[in-house]
Phi, psi and omega in degrees: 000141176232166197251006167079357190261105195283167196243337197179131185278149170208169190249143161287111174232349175226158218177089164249123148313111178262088196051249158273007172221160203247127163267089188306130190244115186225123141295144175204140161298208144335086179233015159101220192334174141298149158299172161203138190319132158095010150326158131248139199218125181272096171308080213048037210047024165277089158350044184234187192237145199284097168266346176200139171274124191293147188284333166277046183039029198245020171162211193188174198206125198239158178252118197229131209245187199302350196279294183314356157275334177288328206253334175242166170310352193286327193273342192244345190281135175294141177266140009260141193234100176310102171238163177291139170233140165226104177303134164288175214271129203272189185263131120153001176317155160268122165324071197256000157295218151197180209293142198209133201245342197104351188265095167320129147268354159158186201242155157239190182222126158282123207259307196214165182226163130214145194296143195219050201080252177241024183264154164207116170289109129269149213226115170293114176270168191227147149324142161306335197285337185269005188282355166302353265165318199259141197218184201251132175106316175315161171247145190224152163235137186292037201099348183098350175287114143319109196229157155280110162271131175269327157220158194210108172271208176286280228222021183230189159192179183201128190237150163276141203231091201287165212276343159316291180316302201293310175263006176259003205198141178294016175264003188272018161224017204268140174250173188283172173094309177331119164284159192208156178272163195236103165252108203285154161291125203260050179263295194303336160328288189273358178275318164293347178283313163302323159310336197285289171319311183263007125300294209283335164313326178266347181275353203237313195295314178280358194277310200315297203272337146128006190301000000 
């Protein structure tokens, strides 16, 4: 589990295909312990694991497999390509995000940036298939970054980006047209899943009865 709060930028500097998955090669600086094999680690908010450490300690090589190049920015970002690192969250951390799990849920685009004093609005188009999930007030997560959408139109949505953000985390470079990974609030998940269940349950209980 991860909290949406990056801990650290690293460069995507290698991409070798491996049959329909791919072997990620990432540098990163200063991100507090040493890693340690078999970790999870979020990568612009994908979920994988530390499978090899570069022996000059200057980074690690993760395995990413055909669902995840289908589903995220990882199989397409031009190299080397500046991403988000987040280590996961050990039990009793703090919860200074929200609950953030790695499982993409498709990617969006940055539509627009704009200056907000020393704030900068950005504004997303999303798939349609997510528009159920994204709420006004709500948590969306970005590239792996925790953010609040402030406003959520049919196919867009917008969040503000304090100056903090902009510079500890690659979206303080994201131009519009940039694609970005997408994590729906998995609260809102499952409470729809469940109104979905208990639909269909009450839906199956009145065929029955004939009601």
């Amino acid at each position: 589990m991860f909290t949406g709060l990056v801990e650290a930028t690293g460069q995507l500097t290698r991409r070798d295909r491996v049959g329909p998955d791919a072997r990620l090669e990432i540098k990163v600086g200063d991100i507090g312990e040493p890693l340690v094999l078999g970790e999870s680690i979020s990568i612009d908010g994908c979920c994988l694991t530390v499978q090899t450490i570069l022996p000059d300690g200057s980074g690690f090589v993760c395995d990413a497999s055909s669902e995840t190049l289908a589903r995220t920015t990882l199989g397409e970002l031009t190299l080397p390509a500046t991403i988000n690192l987040e280590r996961a969250t050990p039990l009793g951390g703090r919860m200074g995000g929200h609950i953030v799990t790695g499982h993409i849920d498709g990617t969006g685009v940055l539509l627009e940036r704009e200056p907000v004093g020393e704030m900068s609005k950005l504004t997303f188009g999303y798939p349609a298939n997510l528009a159920r999930f994204i709420a006004e007030k709500g948590s969306i997560c970005v590239n792996g970054v925790s953010l609040t959408v402030n406003g959520v139109g049919a196919d867009r949505f917008d969040v503000m980006i304090i100056p903090h953000t902009a510079k500890v985390t690659s979206l303080g470079i994201l131009s519009p047209g940039g694609k970005v990974n997408l994590e729906v609030d998995v609260l809102a998940r499952y409470i729809l899943r469940a109104r979905e269940v208990d639909s269909h349950a009450a839906l199956t209980a009145s065929t029955k009865s004939g009601t």
